[in-house]
N, C-alpha and C positions, 0 to 999 in steps of 0.2 A: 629587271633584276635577274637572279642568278635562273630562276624556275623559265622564263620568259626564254634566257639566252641556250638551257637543256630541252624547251620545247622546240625550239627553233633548229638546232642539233639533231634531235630526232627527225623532226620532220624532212631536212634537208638529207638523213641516212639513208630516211625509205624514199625518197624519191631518186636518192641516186642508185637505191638497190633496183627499183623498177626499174632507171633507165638501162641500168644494165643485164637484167631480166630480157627487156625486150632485144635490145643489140647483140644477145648472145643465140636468139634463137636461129637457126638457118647455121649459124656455124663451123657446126660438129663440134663445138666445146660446151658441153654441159656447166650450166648456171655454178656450179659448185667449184666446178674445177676453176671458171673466170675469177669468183671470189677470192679463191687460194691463189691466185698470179700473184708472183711478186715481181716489182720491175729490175731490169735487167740495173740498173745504177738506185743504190739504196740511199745513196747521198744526193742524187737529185729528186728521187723523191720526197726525203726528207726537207729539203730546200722550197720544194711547192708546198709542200705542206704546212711551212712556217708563214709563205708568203700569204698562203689563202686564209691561215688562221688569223694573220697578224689586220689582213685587210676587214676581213670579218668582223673582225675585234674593235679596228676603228669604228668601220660605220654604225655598228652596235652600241658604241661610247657616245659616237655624233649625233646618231637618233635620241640616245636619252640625254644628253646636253640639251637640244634643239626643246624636247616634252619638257624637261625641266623649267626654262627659260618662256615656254609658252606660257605654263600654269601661274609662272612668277606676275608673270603680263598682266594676264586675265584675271588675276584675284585684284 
């Protein structure tokens, strides 16, 4: 459900905030200043963004179709 797909949300923030923690050290760009980058094209950014939500979104739907359809079984 919704609490399930906001844990998952978080979870996947902080792991991409460590990975860019680690890939920032050695580079002379301080962790904060990386965070604050915006990319150079705002509209392909936005365009990954819908694409990774939208896939997200699926398998999130598929997964709980697939539990659904098990429990139906099993009972």
């Amino acid at each position: 459900g919704a609490k399930f797909v906001h844990m998952v949300y978080c979870f996947a923030r902080y792991v991409m905030m460590e990975h860019m923690k680690k890939l920032s050290v050695g580079t002379g760009m301080p962790f904060a200043a990386a965070v604050m980058w915006r990319p150079e094209d705002m509209y392909i950014a936005k365009a990954r963004h819908r694409v990774a939500y939208s896939k997200l979104l699926h398998i999130l739907q598929r997964k709980d179709f697939v539990t659904q359809e098990y429990k139906k079984k099993a009972q």
